[in-house]
PyMOL Python script that loads the backbone (N, CA, C, O; Angstrom):
from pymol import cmd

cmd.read_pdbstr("""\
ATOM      1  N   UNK A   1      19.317  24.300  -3.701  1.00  0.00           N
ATOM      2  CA  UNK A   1      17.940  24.390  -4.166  1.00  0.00           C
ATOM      3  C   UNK A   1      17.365  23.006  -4.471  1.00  0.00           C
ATOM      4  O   UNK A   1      16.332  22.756  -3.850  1.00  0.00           O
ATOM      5  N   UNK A   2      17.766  22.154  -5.210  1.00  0.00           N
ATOM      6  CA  UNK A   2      17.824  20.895  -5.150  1.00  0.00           C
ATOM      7  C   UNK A   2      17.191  19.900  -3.972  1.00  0.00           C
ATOM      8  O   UNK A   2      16.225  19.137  -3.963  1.00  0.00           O
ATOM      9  N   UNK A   3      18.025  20.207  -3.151  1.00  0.00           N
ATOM     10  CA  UNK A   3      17.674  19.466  -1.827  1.00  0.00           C
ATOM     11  C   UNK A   3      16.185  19.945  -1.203  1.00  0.00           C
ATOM     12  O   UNK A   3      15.470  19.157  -0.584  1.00  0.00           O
ATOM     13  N   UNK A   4      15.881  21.109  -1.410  1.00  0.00           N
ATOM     14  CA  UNK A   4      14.863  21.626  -0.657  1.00  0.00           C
ATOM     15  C   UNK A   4      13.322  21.658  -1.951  1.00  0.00           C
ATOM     16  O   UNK A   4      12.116  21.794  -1.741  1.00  0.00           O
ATOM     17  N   UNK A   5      14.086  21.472  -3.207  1.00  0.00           N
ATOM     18  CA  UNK A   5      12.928  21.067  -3.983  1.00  0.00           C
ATOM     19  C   UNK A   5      12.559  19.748  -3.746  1.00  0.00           C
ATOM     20  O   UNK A   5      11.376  19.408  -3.728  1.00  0.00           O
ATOM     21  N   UNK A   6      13.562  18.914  -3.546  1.00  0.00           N
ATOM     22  CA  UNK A   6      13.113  17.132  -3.202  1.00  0.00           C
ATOM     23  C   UNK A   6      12.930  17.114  -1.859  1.00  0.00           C
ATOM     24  O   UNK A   6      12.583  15.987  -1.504  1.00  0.00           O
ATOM     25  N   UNK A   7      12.995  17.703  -1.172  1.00  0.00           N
ATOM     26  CA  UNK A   7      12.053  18.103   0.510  1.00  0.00           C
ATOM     27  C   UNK A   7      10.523  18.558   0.125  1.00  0.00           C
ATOM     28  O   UNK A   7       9.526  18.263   0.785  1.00  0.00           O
ATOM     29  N   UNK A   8      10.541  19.268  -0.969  1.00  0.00           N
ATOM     30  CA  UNK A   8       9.080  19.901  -0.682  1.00  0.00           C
ATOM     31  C   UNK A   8       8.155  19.066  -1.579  1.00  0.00           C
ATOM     32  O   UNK A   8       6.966  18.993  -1.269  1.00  0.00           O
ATOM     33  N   UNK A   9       8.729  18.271  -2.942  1.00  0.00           N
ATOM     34  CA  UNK A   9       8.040  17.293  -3.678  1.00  0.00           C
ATOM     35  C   UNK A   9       8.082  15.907  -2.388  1.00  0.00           C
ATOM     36  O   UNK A   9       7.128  15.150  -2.567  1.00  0.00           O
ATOM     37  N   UNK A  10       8.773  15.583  -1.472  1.00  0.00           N
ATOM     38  CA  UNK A  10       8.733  14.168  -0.591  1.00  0.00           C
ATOM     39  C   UNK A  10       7.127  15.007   0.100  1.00  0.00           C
ATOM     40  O   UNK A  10       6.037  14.583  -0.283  1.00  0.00           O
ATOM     41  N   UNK A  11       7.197  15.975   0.931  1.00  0.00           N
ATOM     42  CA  UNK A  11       6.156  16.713   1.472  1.00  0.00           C
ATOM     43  C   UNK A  11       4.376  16.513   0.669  1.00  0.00           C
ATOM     44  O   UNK A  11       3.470  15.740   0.980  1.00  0.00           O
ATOM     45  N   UNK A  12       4.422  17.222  -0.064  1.00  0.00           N
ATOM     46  CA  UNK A  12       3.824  16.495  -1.056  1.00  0.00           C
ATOM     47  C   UNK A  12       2.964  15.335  -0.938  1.00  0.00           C
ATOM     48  O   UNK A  12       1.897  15.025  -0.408  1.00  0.00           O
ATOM     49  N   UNK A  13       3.882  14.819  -1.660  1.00  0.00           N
ATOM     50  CA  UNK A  13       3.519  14.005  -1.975  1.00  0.00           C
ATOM     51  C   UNK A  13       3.537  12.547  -0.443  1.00  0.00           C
ATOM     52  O   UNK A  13       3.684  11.376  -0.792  1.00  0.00           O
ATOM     53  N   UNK A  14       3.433  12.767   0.542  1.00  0.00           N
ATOM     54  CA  UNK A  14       3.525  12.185   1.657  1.00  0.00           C
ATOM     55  C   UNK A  14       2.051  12.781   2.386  1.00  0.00           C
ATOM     56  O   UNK A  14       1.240  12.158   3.072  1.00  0.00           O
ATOM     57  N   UNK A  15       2.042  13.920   2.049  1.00  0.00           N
ATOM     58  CA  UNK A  15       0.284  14.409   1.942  1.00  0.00           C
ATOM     59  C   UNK A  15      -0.657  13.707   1.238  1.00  0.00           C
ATOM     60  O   UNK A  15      -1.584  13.086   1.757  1.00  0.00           O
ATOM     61  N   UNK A  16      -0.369  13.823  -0.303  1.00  0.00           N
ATOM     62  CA  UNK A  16      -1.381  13.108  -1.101  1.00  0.00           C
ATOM     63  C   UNK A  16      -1.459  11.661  -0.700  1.00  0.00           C
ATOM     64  O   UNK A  16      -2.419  11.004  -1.103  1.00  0.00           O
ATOM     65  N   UNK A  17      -0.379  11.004   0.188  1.00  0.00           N
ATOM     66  CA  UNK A  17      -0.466   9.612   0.386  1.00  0.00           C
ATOM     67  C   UNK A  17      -1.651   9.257   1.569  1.00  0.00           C
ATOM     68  O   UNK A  17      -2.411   8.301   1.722  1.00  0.00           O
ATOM     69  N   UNK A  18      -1.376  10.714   2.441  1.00  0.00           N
ATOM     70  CA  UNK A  18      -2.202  10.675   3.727  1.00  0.00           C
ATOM     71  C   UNK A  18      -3.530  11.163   3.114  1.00  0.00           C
ATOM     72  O   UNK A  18      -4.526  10.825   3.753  1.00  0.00           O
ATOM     73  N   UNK A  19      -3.659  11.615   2.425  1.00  0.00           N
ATOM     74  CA  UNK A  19      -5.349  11.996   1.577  1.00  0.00           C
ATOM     75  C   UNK A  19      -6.094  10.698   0.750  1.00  0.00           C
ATOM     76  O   UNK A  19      -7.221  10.581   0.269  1.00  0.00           O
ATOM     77  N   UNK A  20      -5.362  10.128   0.794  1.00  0.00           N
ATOM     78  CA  UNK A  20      -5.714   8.904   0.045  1.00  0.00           C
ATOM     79  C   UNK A  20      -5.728   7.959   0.376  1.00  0.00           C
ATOM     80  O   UNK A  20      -5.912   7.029  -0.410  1.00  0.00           O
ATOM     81  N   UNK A  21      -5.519   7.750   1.826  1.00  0.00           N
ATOM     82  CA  UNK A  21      -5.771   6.456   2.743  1.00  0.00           C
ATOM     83  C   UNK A  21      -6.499   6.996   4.301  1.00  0.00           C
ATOM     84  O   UNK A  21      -6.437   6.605   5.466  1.00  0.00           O
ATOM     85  N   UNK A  22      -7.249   8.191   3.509  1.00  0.00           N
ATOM     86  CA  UNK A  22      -7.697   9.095   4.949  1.00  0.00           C
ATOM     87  C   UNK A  22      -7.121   9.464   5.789  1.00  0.00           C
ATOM     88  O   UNK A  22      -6.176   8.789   6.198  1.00  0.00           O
ATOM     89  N   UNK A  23      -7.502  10.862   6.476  1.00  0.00           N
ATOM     90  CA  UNK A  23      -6.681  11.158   7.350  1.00  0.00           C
ATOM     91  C   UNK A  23      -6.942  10.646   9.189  1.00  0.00           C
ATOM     92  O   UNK A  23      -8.107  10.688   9.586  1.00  0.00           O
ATOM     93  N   UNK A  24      -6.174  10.332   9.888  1.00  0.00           N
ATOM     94  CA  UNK A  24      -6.555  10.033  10.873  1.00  0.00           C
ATOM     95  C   UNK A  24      -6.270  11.816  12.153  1.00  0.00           C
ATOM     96  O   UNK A  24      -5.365  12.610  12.409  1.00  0.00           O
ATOM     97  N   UNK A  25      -7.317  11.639  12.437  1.00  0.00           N
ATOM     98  CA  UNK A  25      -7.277  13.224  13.619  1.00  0.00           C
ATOM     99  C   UNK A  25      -7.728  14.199  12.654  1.00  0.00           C
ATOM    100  O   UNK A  25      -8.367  13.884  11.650  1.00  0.00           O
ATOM    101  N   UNK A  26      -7.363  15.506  12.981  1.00  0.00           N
ATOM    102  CA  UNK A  26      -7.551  17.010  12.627  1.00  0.00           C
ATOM    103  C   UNK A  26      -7.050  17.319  11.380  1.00  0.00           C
ATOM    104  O   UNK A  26      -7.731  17.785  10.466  1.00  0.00           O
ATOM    105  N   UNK A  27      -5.796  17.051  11.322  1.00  0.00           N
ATOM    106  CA  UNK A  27      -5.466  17.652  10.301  1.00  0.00           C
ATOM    107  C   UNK A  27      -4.211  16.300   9.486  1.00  0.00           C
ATOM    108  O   UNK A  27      -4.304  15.090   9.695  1.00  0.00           O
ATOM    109  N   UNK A  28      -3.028  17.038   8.491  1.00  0.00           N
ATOM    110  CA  UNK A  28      -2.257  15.691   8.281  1.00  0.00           C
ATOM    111  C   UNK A  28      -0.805  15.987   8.847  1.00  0.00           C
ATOM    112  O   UNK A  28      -0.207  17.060   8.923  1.00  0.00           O
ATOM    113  N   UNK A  29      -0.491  14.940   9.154  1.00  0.00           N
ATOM    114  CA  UNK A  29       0.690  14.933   9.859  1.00  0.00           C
ATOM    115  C   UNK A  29       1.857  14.947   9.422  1.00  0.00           C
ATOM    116  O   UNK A  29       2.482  13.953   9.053  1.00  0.00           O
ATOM    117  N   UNK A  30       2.400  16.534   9.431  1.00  0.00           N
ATOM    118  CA  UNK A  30       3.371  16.882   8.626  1.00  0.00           C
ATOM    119  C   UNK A  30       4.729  15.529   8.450  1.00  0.00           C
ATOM    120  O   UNK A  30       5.193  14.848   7.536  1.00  0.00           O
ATOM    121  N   UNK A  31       4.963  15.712  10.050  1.00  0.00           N
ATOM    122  CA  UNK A  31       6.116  15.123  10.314  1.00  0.00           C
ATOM    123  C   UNK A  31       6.627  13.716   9.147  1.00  0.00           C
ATOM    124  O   UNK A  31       7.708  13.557   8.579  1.00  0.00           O
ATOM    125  N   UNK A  32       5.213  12.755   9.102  1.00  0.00           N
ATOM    126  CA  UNK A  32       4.908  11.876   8.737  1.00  0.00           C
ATOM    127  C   UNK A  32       4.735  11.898   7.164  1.00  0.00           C
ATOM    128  O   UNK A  32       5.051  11.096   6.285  1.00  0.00           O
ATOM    129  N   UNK A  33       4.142  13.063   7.154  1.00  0.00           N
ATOM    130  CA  UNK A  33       4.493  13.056   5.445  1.00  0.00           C
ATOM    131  C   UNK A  33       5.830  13.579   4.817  1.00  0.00           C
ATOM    132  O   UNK A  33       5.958  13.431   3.602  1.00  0.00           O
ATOM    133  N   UNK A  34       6.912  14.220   5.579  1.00  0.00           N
ATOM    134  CA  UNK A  34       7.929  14.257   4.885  1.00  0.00           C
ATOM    135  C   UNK A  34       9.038  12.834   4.934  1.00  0.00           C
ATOM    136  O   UNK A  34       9.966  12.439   4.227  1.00  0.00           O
ATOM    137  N   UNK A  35       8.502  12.457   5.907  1.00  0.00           N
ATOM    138  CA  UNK A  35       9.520  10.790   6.274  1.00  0.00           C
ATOM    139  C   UNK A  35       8.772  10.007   4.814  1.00  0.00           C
ATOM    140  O   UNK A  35       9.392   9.692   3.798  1.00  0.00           O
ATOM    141  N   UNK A  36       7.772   9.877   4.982  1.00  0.00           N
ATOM    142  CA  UNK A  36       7.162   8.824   3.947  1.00  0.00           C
ATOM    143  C   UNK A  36       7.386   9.463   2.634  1.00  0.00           C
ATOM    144  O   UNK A  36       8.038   8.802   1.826  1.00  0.00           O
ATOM    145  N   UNK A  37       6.875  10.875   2.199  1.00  0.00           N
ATOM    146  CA  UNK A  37       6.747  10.995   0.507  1.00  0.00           C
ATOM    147  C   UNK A  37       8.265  10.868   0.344  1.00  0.00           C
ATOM    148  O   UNK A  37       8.549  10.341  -0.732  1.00  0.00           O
ATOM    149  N   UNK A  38       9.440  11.233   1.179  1.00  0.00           N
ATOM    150  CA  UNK A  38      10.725  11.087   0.951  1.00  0.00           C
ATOM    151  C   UNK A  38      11.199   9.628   0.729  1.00  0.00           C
ATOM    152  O   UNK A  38      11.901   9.338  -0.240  1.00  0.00           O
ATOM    153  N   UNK A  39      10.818   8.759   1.605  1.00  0.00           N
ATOM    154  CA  UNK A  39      11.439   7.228   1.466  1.00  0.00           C
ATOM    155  C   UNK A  39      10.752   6.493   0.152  1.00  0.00           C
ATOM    156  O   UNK A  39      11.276   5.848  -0.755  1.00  0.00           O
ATOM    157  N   UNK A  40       9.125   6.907   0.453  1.00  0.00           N
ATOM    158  CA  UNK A  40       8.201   6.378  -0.632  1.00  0.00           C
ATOM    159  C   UNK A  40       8.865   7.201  -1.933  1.00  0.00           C
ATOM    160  O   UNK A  40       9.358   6.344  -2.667  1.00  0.00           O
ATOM    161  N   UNK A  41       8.972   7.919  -2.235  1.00  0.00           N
ATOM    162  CA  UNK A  41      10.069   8.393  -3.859  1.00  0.00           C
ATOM    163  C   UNK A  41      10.724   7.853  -3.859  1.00  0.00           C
ATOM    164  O   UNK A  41      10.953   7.199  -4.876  1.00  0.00           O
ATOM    165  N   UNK A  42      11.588   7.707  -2.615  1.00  0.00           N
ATOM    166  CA  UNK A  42      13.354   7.006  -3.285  1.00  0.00           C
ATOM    167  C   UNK A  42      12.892   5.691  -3.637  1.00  0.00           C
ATOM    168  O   UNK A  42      13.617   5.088  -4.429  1.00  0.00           O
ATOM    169  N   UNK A  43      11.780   5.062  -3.207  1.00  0.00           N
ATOM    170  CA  UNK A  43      12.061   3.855  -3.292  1.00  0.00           C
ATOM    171  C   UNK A  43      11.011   3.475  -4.399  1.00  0.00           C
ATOM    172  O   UNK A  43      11.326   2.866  -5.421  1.00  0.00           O
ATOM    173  N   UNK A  44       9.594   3.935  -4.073  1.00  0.00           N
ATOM    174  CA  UNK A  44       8.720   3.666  -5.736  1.00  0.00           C
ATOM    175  C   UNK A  44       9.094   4.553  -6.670  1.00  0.00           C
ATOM    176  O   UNK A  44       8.664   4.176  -7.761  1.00  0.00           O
ATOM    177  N   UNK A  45       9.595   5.391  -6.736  1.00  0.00           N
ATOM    178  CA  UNK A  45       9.932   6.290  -8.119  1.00  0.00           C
ATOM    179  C   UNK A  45      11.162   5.530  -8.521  1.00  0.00           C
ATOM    180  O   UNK A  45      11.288   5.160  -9.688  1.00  0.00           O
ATOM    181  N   UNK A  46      12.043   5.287  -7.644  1.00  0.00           N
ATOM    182  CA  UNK A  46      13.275   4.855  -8.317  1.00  0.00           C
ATOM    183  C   UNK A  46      12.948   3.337  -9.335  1.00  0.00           C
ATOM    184  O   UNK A  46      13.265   3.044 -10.487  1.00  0.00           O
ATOM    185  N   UNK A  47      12.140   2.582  -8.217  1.00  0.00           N
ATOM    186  CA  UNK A  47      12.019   1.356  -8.659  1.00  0.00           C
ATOM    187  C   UNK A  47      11.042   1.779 -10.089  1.00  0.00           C
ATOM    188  O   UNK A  47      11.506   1.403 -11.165  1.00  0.00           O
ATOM    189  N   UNK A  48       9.912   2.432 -10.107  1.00  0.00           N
ATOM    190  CA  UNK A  48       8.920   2.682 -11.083  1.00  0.00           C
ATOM    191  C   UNK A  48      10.231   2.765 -12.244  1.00  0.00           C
ATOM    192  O   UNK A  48      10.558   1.738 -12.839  1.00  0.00           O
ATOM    193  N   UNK A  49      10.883   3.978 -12.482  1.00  0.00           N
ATOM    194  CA  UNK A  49      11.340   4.495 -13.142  1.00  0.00           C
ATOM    195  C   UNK A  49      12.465   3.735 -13.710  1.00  0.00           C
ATOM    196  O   UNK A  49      13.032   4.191 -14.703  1.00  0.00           O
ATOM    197  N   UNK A  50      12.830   2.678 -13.211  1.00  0.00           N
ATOM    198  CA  UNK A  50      13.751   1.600 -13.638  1.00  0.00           C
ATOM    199  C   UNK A  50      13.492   0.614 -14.184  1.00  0.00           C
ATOM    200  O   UNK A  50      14.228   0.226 -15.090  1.00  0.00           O
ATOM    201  N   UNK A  51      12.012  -0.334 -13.694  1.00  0.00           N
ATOM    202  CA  UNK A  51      11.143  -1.059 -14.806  1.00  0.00           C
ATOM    203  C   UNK A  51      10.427  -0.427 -15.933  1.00  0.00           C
ATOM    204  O   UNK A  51      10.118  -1.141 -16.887  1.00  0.00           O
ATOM    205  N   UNK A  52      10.040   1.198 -15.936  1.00  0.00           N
ATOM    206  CA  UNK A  52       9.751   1.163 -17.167  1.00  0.00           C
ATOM    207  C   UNK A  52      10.346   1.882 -17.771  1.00  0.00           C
ATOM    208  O   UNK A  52       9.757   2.782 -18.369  1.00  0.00           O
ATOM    209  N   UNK A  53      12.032   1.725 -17.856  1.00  0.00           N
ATOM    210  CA  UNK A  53      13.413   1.926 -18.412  1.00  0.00           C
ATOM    211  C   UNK A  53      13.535   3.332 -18.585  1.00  0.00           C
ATOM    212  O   UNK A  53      14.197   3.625 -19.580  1.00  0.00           O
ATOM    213  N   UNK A  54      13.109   4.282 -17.933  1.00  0.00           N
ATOM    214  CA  UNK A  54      13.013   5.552 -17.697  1.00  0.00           C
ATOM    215  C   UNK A  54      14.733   5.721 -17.201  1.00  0.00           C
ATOM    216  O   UNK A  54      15.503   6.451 -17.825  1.00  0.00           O
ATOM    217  N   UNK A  55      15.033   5.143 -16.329  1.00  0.00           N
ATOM    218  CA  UNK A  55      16.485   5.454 -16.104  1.00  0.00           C
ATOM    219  C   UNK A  55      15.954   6.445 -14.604  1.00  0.00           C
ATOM    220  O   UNK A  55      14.816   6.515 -14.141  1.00  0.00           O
ATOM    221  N   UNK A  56      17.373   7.209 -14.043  1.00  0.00           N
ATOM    222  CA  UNK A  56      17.335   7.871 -13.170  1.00  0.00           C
ATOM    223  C   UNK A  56      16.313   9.358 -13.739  1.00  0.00           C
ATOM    224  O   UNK A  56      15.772   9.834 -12.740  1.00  0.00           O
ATOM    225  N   UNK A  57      16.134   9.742 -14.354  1.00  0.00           N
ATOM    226  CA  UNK A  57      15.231  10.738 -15.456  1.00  0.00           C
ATOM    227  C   UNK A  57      13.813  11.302 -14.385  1.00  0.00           C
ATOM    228  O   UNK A  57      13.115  10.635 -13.621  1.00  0.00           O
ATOM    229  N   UNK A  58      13.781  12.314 -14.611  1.00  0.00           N
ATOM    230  CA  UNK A  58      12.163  12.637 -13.976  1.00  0.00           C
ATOM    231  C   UNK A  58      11.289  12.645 -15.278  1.00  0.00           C
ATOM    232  O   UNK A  58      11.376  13.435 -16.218  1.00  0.00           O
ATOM    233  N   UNK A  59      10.339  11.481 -15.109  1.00  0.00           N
ATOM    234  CA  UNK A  59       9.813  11.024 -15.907  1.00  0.00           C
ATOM    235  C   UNK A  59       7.960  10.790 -15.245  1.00  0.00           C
ATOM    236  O   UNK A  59       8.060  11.129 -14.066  1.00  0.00           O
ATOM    237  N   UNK A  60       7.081  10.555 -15.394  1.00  0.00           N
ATOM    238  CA  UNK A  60       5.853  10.424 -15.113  1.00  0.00           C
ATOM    239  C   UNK A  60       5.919   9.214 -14.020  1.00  0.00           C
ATOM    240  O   UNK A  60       5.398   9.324 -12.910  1.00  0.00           O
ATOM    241  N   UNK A  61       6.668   7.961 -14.484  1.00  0.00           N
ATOM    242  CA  UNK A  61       6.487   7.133 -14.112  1.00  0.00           C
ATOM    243  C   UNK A  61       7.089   7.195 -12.455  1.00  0.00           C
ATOM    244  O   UNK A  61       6.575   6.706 -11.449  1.00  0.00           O
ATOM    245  N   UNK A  62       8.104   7.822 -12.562  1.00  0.00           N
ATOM    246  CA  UNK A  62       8.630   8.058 -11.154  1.00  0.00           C
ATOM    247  C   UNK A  62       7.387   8.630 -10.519  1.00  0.00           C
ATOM    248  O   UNK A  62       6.821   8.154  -9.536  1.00  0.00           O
ATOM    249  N   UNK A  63       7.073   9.566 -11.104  1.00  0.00           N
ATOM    250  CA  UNK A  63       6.373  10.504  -9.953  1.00  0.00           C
ATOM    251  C   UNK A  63       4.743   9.266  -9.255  1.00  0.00           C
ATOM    252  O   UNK A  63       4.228   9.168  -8.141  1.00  0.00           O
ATOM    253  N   UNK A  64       4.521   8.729 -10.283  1.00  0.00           N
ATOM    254  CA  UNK A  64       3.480   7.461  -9.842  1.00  0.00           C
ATOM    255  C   UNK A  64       4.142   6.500  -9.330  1.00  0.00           C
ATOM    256  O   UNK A  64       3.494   6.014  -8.403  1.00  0.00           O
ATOM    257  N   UNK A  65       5.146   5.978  -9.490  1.00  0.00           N
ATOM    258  CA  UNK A  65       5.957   5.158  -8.271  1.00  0.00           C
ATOM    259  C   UNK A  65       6.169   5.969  -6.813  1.00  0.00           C
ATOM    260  O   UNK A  65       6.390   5.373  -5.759  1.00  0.00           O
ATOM    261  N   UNK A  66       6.066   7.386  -6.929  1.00  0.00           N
ATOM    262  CA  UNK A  66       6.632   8.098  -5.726  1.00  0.00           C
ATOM    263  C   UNK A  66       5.158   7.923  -4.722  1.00  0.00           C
ATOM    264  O   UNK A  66       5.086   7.687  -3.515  1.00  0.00           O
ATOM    265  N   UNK A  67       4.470   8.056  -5.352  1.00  0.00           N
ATOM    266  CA  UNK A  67       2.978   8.646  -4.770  1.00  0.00           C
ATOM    267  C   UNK A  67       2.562   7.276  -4.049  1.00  0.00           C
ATOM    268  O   UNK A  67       1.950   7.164  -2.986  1.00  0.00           O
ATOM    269  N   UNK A  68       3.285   5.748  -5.306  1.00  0.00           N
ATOM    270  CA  UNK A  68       2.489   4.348  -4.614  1.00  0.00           C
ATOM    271  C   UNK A  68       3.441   4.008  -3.511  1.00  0.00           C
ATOM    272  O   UNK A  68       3.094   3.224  -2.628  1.00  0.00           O
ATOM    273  N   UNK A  69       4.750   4.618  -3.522  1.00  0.00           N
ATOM    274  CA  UNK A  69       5.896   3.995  -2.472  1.00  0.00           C
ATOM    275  C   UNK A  69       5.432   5.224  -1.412  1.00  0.00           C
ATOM    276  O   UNK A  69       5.839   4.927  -0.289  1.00  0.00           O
ATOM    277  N   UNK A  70       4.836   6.283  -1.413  1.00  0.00           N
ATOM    278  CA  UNK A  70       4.251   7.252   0.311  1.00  0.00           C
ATOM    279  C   UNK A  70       3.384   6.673   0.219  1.00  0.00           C
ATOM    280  O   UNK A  70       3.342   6.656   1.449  1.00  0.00           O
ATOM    281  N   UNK A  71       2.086   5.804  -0.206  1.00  0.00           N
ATOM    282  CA  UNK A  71       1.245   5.388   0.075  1.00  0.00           C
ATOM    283  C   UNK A  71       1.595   3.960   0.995  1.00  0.00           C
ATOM    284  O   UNK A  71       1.172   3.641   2.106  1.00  0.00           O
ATOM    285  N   UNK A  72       2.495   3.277   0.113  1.00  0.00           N
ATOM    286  CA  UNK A  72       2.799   1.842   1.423  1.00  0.00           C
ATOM    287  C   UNK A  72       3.435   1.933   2.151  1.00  0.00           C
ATOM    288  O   UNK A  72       3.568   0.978   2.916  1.00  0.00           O
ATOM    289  N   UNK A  73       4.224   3.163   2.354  1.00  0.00           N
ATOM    290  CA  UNK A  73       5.500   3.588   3.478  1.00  0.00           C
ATOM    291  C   UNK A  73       4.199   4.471   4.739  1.00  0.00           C
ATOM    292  O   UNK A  73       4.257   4.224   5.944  1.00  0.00           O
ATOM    293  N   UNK A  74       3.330   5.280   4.253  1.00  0.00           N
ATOM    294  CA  UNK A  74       2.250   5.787   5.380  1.00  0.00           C
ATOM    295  C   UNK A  74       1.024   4.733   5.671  1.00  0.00           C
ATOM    296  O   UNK A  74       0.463   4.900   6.754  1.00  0.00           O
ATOM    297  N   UNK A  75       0.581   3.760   4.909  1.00  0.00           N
ATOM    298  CA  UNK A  75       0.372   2.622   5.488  1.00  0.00           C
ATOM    299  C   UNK A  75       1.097   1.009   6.647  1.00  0.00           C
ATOM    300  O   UNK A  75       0.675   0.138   7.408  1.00  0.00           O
ATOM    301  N   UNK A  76       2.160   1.420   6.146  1.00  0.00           N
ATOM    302  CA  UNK A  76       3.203   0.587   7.443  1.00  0.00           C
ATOM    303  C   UNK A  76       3.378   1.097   8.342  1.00  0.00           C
ATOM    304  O   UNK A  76       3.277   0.425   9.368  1.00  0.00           O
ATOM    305  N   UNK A  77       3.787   2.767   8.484  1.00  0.00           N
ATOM    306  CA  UNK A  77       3.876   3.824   9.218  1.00  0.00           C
ATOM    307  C   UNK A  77       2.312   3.496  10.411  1.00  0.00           C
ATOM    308  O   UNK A  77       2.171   3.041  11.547  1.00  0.00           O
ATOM    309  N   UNK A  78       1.505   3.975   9.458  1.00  0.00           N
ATOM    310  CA  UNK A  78       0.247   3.256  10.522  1.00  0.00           C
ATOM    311  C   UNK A  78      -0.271   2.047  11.331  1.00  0.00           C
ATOM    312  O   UNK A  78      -0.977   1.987  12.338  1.00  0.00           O
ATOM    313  N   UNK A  79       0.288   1.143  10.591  1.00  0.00           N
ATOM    314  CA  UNK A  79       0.111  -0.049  11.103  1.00  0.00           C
ATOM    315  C   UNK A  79       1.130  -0.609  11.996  1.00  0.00           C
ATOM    316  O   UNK A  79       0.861  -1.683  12.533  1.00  0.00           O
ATOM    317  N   UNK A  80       2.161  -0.100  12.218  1.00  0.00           N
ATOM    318  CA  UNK A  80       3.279  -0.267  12.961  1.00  0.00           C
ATOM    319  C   UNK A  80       2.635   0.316  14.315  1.00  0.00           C
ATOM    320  O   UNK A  80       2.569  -0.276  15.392  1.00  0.00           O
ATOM    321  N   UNK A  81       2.136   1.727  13.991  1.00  0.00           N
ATOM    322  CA  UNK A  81       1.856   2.428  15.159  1.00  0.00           C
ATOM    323  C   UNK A  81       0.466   1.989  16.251  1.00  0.00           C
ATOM    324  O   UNK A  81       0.436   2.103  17.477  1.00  0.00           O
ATOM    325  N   UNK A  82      -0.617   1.464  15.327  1.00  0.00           N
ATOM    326  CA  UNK A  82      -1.626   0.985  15.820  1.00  0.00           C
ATOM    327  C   UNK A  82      -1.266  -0.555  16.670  1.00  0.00           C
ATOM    328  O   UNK A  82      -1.731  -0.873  17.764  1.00  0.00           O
ATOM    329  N   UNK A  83      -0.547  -1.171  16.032  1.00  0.00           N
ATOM    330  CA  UNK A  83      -0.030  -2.669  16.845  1.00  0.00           C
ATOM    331  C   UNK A  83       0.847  -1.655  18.284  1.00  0.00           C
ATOM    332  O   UNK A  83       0.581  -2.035  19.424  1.00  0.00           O
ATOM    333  N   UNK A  84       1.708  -0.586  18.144  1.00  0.00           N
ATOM    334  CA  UNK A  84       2.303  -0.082  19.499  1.00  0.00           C
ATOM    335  C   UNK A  84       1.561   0.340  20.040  1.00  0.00           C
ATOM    336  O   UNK A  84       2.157   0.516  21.102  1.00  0.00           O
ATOM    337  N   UNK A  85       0.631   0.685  20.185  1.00  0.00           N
ATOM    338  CA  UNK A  85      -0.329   1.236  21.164  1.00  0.00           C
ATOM    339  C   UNK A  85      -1.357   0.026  21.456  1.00  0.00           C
ATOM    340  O   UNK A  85      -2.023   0.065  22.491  1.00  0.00           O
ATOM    341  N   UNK A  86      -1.458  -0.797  20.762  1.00  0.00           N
ATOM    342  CA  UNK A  86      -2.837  -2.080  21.635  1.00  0.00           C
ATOM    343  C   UNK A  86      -1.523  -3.020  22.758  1.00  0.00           C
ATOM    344  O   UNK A  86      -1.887  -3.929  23.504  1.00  0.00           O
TER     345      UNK A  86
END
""", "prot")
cmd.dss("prot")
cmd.show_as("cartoon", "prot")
cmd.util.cbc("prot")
cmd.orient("prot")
């Protein structure tokens, strides 16, 4: 259960990242938001949650590190992709 709750909070929150830097096309791109809200948590929640001595803990601060680490992980994501296609 575990695993598939931190699948569906990476989901998530890999959405709200794509809502918040606009969406590009129709709709949002699942695929893309479970790669990003997943990497973007491990990596801004962990880090959030370690400078403001929260510890490994689900704490607020993670979850706002999670949201700013899918936001720069679906912004690289994009910009990676726009330089492969010109």
């Amino acid at each position: 259960m575990l695993i598939i709750g931190l699948i569906l909070f990476g989901m998530l929150v890999g959405a709200l990242a794509q809502l918040i830097l606009g969406r590009q096309g129709k709709g949002i791109d699942w695929s893309m938001a479970i790669v990003a809200g997943l990497v973007g948590s491990f990596v801004g929640g962990l880090l959030a949650s370690l400078i403001a001595g929260d510890g490994l803990a689900f704490r607020p601060s993670g979850v706002v590190g999670s949201i700013v680490g899918a936001i720069l992980v679906t912004a690289i994501w994009r910009w990676a992709r726009s330089r492969q296609r010109a």
